[in-house]
C-alpha positions in Angstrom: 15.5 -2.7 -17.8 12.3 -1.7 -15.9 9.5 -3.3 -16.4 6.7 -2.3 -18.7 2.9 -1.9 -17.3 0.9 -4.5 -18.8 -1.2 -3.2 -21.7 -5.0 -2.4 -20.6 -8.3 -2.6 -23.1 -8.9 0.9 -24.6 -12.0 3.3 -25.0 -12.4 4.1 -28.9 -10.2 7.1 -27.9 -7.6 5.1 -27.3 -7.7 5.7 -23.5 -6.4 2.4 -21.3 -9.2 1.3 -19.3 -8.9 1.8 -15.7 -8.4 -1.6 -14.4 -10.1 -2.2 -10.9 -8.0 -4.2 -7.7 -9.9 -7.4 -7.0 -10.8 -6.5 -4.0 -12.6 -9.7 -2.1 -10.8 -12.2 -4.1 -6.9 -11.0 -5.1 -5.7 -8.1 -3.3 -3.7 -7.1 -0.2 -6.7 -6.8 2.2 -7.8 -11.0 1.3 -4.4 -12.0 2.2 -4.7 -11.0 5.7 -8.3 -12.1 5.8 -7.2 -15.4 4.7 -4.7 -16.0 7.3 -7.0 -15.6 10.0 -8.7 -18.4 8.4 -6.1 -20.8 7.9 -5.2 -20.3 12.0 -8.9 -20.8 12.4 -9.8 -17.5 13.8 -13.5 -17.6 14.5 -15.6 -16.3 11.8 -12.8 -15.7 9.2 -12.8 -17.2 5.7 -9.5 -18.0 3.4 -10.3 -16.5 0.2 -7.3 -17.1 -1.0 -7.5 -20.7 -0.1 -3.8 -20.5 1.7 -3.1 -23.6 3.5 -4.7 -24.1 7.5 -1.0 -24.3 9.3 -0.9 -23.2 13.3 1.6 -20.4 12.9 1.8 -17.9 10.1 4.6 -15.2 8.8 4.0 -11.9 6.6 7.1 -10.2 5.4 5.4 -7.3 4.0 8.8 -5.8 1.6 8.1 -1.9 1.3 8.3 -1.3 -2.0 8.7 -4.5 -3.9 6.1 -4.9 -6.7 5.1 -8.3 -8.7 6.5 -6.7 -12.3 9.7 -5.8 -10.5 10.2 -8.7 -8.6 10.1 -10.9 -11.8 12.1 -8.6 -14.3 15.4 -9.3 -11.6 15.1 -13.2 -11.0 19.3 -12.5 -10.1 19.0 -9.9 -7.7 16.0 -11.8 -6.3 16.3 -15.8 -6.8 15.0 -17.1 -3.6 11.7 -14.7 -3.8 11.2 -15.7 -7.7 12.0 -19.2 -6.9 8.7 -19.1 -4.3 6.3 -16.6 -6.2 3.0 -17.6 -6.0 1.3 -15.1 -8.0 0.2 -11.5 -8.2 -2.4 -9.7 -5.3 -3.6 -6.2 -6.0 -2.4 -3.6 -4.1 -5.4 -1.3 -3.6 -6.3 2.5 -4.5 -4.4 4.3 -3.9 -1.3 1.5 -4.2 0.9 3.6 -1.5 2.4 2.1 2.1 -0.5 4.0 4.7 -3.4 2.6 2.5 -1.4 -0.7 1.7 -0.8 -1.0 5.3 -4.7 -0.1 6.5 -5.7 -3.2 4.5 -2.6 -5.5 5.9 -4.0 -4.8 9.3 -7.6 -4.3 8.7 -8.4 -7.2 6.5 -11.0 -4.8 4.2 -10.1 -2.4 1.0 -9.0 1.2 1.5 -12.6 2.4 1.5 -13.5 -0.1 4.7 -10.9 1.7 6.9 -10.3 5.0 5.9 -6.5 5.5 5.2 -7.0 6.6 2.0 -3.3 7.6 1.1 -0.4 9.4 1.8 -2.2 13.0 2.2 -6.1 13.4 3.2 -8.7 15.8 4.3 -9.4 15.9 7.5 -13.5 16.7 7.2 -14.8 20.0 9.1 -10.9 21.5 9.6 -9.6 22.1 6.0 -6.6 20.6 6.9 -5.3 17.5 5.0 -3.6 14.8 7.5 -0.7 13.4 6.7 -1.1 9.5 7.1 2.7 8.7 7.3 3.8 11.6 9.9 0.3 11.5 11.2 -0.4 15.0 13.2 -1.7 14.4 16.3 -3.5 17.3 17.1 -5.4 16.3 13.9 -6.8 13.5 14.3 -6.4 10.6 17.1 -5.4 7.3 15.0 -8.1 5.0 17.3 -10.8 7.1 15.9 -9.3 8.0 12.2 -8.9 4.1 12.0 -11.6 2.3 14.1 -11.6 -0.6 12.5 -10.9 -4.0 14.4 -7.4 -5.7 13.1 -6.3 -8.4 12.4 -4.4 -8.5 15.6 -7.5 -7.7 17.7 -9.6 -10.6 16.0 -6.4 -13.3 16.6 -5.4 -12.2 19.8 -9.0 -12.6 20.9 -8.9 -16.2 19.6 -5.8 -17.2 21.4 -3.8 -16.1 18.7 0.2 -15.2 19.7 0.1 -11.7 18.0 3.8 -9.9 17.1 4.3 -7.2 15.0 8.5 -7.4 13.9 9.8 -3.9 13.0 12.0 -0.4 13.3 11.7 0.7 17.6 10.8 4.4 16.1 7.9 3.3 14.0 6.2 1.8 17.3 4.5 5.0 18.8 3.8 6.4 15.3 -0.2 7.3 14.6 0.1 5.1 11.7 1.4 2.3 14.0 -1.2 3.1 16.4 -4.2 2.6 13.5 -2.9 0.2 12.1 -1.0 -2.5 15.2 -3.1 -2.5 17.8 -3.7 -6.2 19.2 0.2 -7.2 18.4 3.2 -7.3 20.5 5.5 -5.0 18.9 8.8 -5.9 18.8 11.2 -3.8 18.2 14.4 -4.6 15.6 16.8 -2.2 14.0 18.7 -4.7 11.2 18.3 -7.5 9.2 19.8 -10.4 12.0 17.5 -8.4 14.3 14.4 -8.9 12.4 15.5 -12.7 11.7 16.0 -13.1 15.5 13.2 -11.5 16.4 10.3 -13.1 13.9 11.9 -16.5 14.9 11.0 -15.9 18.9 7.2 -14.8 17.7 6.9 -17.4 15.8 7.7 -20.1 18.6 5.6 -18.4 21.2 1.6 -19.9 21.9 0.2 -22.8 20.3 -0.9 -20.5 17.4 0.9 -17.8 16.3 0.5 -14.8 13.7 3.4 -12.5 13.0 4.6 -9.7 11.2 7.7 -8.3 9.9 8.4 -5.0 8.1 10.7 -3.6 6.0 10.6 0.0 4.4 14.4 0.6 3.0 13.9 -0.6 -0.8 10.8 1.5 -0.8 13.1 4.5 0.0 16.0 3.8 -1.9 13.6 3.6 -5.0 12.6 7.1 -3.9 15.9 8.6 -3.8 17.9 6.7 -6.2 14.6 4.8 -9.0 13.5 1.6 -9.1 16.0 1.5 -12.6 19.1 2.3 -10.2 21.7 -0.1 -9.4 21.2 1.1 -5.6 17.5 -0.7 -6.1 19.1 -3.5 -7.6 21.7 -3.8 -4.5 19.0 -3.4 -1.7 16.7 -6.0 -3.6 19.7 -8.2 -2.8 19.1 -8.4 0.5 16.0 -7.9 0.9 16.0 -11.7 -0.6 18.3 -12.8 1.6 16.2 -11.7 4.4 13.0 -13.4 3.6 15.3 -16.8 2.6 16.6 -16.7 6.1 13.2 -16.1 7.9 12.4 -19.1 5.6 15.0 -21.5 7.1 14.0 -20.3 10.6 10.0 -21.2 10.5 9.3 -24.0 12.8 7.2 -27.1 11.9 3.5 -26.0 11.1 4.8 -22.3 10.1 3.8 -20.5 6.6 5.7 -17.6 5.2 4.1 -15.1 3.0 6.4 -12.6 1.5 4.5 -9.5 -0.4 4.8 -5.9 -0.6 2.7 -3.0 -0.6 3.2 -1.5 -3.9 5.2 -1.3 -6.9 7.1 1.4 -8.2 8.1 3.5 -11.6 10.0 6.7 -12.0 7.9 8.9 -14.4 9.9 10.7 -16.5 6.8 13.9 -17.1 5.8 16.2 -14.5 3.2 18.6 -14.5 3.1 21.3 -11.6 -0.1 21.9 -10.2 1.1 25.1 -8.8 2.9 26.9 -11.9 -0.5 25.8 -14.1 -3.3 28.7 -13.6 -6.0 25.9 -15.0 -4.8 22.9 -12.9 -4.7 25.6 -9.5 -7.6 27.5 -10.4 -11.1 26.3 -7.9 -8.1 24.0 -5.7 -8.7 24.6 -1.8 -6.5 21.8 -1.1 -4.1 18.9 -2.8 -4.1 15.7 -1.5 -2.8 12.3 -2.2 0.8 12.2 -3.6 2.4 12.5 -7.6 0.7 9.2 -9.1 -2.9 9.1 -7.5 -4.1 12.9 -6.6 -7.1 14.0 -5.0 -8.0 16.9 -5.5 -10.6 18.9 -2.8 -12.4 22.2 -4.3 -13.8 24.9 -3.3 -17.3 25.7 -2.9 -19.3 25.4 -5.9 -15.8 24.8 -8.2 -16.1 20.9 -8.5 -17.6 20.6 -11.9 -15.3 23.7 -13.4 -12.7 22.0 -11.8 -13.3 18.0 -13.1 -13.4 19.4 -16.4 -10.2 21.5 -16.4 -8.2 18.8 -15.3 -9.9 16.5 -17.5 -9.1 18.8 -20.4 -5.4 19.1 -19.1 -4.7 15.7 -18.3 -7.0 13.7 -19.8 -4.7 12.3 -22.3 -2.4 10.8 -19.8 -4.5 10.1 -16.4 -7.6 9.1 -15.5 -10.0 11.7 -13.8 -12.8 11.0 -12.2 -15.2 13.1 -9.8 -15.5 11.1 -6.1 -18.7 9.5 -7.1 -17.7 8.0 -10.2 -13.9 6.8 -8.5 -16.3 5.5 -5.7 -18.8 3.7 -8.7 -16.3 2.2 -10.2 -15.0 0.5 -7.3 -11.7 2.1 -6.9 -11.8 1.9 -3.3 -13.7 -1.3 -2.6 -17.1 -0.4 -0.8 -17.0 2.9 0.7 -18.5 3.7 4.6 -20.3 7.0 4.2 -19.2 8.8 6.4 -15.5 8.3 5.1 -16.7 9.8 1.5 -15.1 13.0 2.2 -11.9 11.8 3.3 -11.7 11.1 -0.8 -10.9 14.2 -3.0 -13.7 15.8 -5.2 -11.8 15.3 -8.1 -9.4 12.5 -8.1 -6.5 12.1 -10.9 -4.5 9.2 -11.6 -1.9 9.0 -14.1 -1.4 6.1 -16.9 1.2 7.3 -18.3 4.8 7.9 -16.6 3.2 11.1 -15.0 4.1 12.7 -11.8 1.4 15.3 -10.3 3.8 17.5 -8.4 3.6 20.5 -6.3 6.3 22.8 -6.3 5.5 25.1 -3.5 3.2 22.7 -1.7 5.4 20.3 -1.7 8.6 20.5 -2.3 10.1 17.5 -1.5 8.4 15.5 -4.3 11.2 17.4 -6.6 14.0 15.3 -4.9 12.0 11.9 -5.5 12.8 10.1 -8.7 10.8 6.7 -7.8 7.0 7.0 -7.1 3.7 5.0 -6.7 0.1 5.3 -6.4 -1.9 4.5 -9.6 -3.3 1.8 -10.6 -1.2 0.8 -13.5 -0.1 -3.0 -13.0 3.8 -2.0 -12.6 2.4 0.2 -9.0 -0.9 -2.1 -8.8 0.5 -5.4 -8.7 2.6 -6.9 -5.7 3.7 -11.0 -5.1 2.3 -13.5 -2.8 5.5 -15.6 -2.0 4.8 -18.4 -0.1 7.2 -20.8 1.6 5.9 -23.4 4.3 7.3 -25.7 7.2 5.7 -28.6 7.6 
């Protein structure tokens, strides 16, 4: 059985309160943050308090959310034996923005990947973060942000970065990688192997290792599919084996970068005359949308969608997402990047696109909002001493 989103306060309309990620002390973006700090980076802090060891793991698990994880303790008994507790994910809760923050230390709206699909400002284009068109925008200048690599290489830090050979010269790896050794691995005994070497190398080491297929299987096949189940498997048997290869003075941190549900409700943007009406473009993906008007349309627009929607997402113009700290702090000048009206469901609602984008109509799991089932991912931790 999946797992339920934890119930929210209300408005007197009966509304779930948005809930906000805890950015600074619970979410994705401290984790890193806090690593840097327990290898004694220079001028990095451990707000998560994780322990100082020399050499330090992150098995980031595409795809596996905290509710998830702990409603299949039987698929999953090594990861449930070594839960920690729950981080938040981030707005949107979707792999590009999950990643910015992995490799960035800072929320979504400190380095700019703001989700799957956003505007490009000045070409009315919207740039896909995951594909990542080159002639679009150069990922050194869409992300500019130092990493986490960058900051423990500088330090002395060994650096590796553990994953698929044909993610390595992808923008998003470019914006997101730069300072680590990528290492390229194509299976499970590869990515065992290969986090073992980068762990051993330097008196200090920092490594990562990714994952993506129980993120894709839940795409194709739900998060409720015995297919999930089966891939969540061994996915556990991966992170126990990088487990029993850490070498004294190594911590490994296990999380994920979202969680996932498979709304049974769509609503078409495109077969809707008031969703469509005042839309230059559609950005974001099915469960967090931003929407990017045209001229002049952005209040006619906020309120259509609110009257359309508003019984099963939360909309919000840019500033008021922005106010209520969505994002985290926003730099100015990435503002735009952020859709003047921006939608997210609470309900199991997908925003789809038929003739924009087609391929959302073959995906039966999805991600993006804020609701604790998407929001919420685990902090595993197992240690060497």
């Amino acid at each position: 059985m999946l797992p339920k989103p934890s119930p929210s306060p209300e408005t007197e309309s009966g509304t779930p309160l948005p809930p906000v990620p805890r950015y600074g002390s619970g979410a994705l973006a401290d984790l890193t943050a806090s690593i840097l700090g327990t290898l004694g980076v220079s001028g990095a802090t451990n707000p998560l308090e994780l322990a100082a060891l020399p050499r330090a793991c992150v098995l980031v698990i595409d795809g596996l959310g905290w509710e998830l994880l702990r409603a299949h303790p039987n698929e999953a008994p090594f990861l449930n034996s070594c839960a920690d507790r729950p981080l938040t994910a981030g707005l949107p809760a979707t792999t590009a923005t999950s990643l910015g923050s992995l490799s960035t230390g800072l929320p979504p709206g400190g380095h700019g990947l703001l989700g799957v699909q956003v505007a490009v400002p000045g070409t009315g284009r919207l740039l896909n973060c995951l594909r990542w068109q080159e002639d679009l925008a150069e990922p050194t200048e869409f992300q500019p942000a130092p990493t986490v690599y960058e900051r423990a290489a500088m330090d002395g830090v060994a650096t590796s970065y553990v994953a698929l050979g044909l993610y390595q010269e992808t923008g998003l790896s470019r914006a997101t990688t730069r300072g680590a050794t990528y290492i390229s691995a194509s299976g499970l005994g590869q990515l065992v192997a290969q986090a073992e070497y980068a762990l051993r190398q330097g008196d200090r080491a920092y490594v990562t290792v990714y994952h993506a297929d129980l993120d894709s299987t839940g795409h194709q096949f739900g998060c409720g599919s015995p297919h999930w189940r089966h891939q969540l498997r061994f996915m556990d048997l991966l992170a126990q084996r990088i487990a029993e290869i850490l070498p004294p003075g190594a911590a490994l941190y296990v999380t994920g970068d979202h969680g996932m549900t498979d709304p049974v409700e769509r609503v078409d943007v495109d077969t809707v005359p008031d969703l469509a009406a005042g839309v230059a473009m559609l950005g974001g993906d099915a469960r967090c949308r931003y929407v990017y008007t045209e001229p002049g349309a952005e209040a006619d627009v906020l309120a259509a969608w609110r009257a359309t929607l508003g019984d099963r997402a939360w909309v919000m113009s840019r500033a008021e997402a922005v106010a209520a700290g969505w994002f985290g702090p926003v730099i100015p000048a990435l503002l735009p990047r952020i859709g003047d009206v921006v939608a997210v469901p609470f309900t199991d609602l997908a925003i789809v696109a038929s003739v924009r984008e087609p391929w959302l109509e073959r995906m039966v799991g999805m991600h993006g909002s804020l609701v604790s089932a998407e929001q919420l991912v685990p902090l595993v931790t197992a240690i060497r001493e």
